[in-house]
N, C-alpha and C positions, 0 to 999 in steps of 0.2 A: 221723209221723201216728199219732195212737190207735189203739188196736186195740177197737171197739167188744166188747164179750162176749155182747152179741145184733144179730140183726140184725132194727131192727123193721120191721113192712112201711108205709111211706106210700106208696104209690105210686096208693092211691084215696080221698082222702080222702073226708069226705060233700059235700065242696063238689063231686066231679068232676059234670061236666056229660055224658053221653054224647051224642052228635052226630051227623050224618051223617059217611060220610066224606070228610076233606077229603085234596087230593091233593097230592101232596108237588109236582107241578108247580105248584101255585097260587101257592105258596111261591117262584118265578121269576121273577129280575128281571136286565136287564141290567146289565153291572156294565164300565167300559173298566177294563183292567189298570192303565192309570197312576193309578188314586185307589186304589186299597190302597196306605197308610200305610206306608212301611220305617222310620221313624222319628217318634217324637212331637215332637208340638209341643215347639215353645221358646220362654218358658217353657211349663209342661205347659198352667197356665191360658188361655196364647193361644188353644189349639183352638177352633172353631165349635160353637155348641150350637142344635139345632131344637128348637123349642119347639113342643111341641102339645099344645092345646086342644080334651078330646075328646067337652066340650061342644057349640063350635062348631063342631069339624069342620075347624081352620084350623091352619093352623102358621105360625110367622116366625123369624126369623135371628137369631143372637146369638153374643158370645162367650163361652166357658166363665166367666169371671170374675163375667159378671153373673147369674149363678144364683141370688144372693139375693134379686135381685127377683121370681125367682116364687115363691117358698116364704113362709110364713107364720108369723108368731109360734108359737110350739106345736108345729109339726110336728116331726117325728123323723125322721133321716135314718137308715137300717139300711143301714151301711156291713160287709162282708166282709173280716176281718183273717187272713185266710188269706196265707203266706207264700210264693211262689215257691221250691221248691227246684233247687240245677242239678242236677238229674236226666239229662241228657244223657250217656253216657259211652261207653270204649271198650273192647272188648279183642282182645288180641293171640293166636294160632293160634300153633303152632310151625313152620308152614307160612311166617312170614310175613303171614297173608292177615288184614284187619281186620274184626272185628265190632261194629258200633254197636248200642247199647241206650240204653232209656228206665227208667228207675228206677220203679215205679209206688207200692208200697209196700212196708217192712217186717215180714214175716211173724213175724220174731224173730231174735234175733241171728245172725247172718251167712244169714240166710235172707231172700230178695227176691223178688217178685214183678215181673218187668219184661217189656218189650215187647224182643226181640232181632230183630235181619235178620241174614240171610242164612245162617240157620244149619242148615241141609241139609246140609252135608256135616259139621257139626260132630258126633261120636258123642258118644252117651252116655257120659257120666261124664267125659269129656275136659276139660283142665285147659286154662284159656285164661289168662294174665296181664292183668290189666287195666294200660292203658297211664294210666302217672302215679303209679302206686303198685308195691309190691312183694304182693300181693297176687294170688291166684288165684281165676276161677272158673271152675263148671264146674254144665253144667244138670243137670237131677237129675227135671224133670219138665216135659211141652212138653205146651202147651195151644192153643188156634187163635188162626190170623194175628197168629202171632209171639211170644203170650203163653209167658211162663219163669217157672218158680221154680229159680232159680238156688243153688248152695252158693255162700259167700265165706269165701276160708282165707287169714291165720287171722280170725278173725271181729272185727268191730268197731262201732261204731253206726254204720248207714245213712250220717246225717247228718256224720258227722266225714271221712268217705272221699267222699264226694260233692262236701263243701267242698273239699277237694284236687282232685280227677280231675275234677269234674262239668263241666259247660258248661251255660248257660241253655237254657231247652228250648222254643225261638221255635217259635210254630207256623211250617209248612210255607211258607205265603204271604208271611214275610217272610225275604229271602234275605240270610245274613250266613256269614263265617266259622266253620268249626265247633270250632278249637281251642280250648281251655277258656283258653289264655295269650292268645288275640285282643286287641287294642283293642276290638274290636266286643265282643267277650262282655262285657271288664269293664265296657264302658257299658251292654250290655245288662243287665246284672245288676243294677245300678242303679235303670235307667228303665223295665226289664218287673217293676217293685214298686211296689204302691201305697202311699201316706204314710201306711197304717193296717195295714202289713203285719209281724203281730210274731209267728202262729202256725204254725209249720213244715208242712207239707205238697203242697202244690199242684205242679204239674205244667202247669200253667197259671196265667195271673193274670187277676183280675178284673176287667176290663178297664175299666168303666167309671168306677173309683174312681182311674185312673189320672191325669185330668184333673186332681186338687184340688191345694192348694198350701197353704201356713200362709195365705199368703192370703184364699185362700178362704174358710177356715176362719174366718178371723176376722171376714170379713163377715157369716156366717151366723149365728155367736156372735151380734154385735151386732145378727141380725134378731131373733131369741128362736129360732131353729131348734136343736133339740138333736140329739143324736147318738147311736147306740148299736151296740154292736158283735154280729155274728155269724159263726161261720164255716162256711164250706163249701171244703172241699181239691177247688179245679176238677182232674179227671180229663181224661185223654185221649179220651174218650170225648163232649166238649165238642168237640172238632174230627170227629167220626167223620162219614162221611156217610149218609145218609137213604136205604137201597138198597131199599125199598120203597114201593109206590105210593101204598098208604093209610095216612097217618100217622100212623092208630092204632094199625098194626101194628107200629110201630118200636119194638124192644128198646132201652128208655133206659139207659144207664148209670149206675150207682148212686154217689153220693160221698159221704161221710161230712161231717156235721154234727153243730152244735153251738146253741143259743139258751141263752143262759147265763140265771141268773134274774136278774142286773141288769136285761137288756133285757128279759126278759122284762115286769117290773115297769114298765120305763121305756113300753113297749109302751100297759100297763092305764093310767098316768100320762096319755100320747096322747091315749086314748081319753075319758077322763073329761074333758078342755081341750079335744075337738074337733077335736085334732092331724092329722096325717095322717100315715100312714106310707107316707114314702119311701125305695122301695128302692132302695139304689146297683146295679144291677147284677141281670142274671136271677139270677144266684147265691141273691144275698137274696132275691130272690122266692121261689126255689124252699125255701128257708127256710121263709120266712111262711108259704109257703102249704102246705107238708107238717106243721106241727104247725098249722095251722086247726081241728082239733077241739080244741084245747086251747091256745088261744096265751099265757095266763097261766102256765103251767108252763115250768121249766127243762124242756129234753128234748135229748138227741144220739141218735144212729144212721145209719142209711143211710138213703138216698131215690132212688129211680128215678122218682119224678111226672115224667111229659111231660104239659106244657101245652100245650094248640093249640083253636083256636075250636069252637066256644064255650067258655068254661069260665067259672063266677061266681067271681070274686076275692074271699077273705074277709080276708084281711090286707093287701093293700097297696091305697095309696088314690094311689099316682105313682110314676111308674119314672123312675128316669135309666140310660140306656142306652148304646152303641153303636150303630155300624150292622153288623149280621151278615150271614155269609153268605148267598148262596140256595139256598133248599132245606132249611136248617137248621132245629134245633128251636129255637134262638135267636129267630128272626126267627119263627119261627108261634107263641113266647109271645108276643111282643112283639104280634104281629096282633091275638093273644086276649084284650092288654089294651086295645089303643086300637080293636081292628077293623080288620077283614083289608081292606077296600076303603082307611080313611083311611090304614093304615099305609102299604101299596103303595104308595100316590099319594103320600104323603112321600116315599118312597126313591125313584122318579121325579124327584121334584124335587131330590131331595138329589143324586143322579147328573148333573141338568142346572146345578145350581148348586157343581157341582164339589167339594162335600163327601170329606172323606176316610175312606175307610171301613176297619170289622176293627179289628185290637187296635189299635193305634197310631193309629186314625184319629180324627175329630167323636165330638158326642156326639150325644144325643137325650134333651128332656126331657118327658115324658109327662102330664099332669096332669088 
């Protein structure tokens, strides 16, 4: 993952909206265990796709494949080509006793930034073997709920050691084997990538670009809908939960981006044809809508923007989505963009129409 050399602040653009506050319970919905998703559709395109209409205030059923009939000549799909890495890893105590970590990012060579358990009894400077390699680490600096910058000796890219020892890094809600030689892992490494996934960093995938297929693709080629790339390395801080009541008060997580000046260009193109810009994914939204004071510019850095109702969208004109958590900030942008009463009442429906929800599950197309 880049190592930005500033860090700029987006996190209030002039678009924010200030609002009353909304409560992270509003954001509750029930949810039966058996529709989270343990695996994707097959093919990916099979999945169910809601369609809503935030005109009318309606939504109807569909499947992932016929997405080119709601889009329109012109429009620009802003697809997130951020890479999944297996960031998942182990090490070994000379106790014996195992420590799991999450890779978060590379600080510089043989220096990491990761998330460890259960490391209390582990002292300072103690040398732990990472299991899969011949390699050592040992923390060097401990920061809260779990956060580590770790030593790695002898030192080597992040990425080359991770590819050996790593294991995909499924969020929590979907339950698989944790060994990096698994069946499950090697399918998961696969199928938790979306088919525009070519820029290394992530720790999560962007869950809603998961759907598409060459297929796909080619239907929407042949609608005139064009396409353009951005990246956002989803953090771990994408599954964190909402531990306060007023959801302005929620410390966002900050992820590194990128809006290259292709898209950017392709973006002003959009706009001049009347296009729309369609974001794959809140990822891309949070994109869009952190360089809104300037969306014709190349720009990267960091962004902590939380979205939640009200807020005026100045770049994205439809979302293709997921159905998220409850409680999350996922699901209070989502509200922010279609409305916190019609979205609710979607996810009601989607829950009684037995929709599957979270990474692996439907989708939800916004327009």
């Amino acid at each position: 993952m880049p190592i930005s050399p500033y860090r700029a602040d987006f996190a209030r653009p002039d678009n924010f909206v200030p609002s009353r506050p909304m409560k992270t319970s509003d954001l509750r919905y029930e949810l039966p265990s058996d529709l989270i998703a343990q695996s994707p559709a097959e093919p990916r395109d099979a999945s169910r796709l809601m369609v809503i209409d935030r005109e009318r205030g309606t939504w109807t059923h569909h499947t992932f494949r016929e997405i080119a009939e709601f889009l329109r000549p012109q429009d620009l799909m802003i697809v997130n080509n951020t890479r999944v890495i297996p960031a998942k890893f182990a090490a070994r105590r000379a106790t014996g006793a195992t420590i799991g970590g999450l890779f978060l990012r590379e600080l510089s060579l043989g220096r990491w930034e990761v998330l460890a358990g259960n490391t209390k009894r582990v002292a300072d400077g103690e040398w732990l073997n990472l299991i899969g390699d011949e390699r050592r680490m040992r923390i060097i600096e401990r920061g809260e709920r779990g956060r580590c910058i770790v030593e790695i000796e002898p030192p080597s890219p992040a990425l080359d050691i991770l590819e050996a020892i790593g294991a995909t890094p499924l969020p929590p809600y979907i339950e698989r084997a944790t060994a990096p030689t698994s069946a499950a892992d090697a399918a998961d490494r696969a199928s938790y990538q979306t088919i525009f996934a070519s820029t290394p960093g992530a720790v999560a995938a962007p869950t809603a670009g998961l759907h598409f297929t060459d297929r796909v693709l080619h239907d929407l080629t042949e609608k005139g809908v064009h396409r353009a790339e951005v990246t956002l390395h989803v953090g771990t801080g994408t599954f964190a939960p909402v531990t306060v009541d007023d959801l302005a008060e929620h410390a966002m997580h900050s992820e590194w981006f990128e809006l290259p000046e292709q898209t950017a260009a392709q973006l002003a193109e959009a706009r001049r044809h009347n296009g729309r810009a369609v974001a794959v994914g809140t990822t891309s939204v949070r994109v869009l809508e952190s360089v809104a004071k300037d969306p014709d510019a190349a720009t990267s850095g960091w962004t902590d923007l939380l979205i939640y109702p009200p807020y005026e969208f100045k770049n994205t004109n439809a979302l293709l989505t997921n159905f998220h958590l409850p409680e999350s900030t996922l699901i209070a942008l989502v509200a922010a963009f279609a409305g916190y009463e019609l979205i609710m009442d979607a996810y009601r429906a989607a829950v009684a129409e037995r929709y599957r929800f979270f990474s692996y599950g439907d989708a939800m197309l916004i327009v």
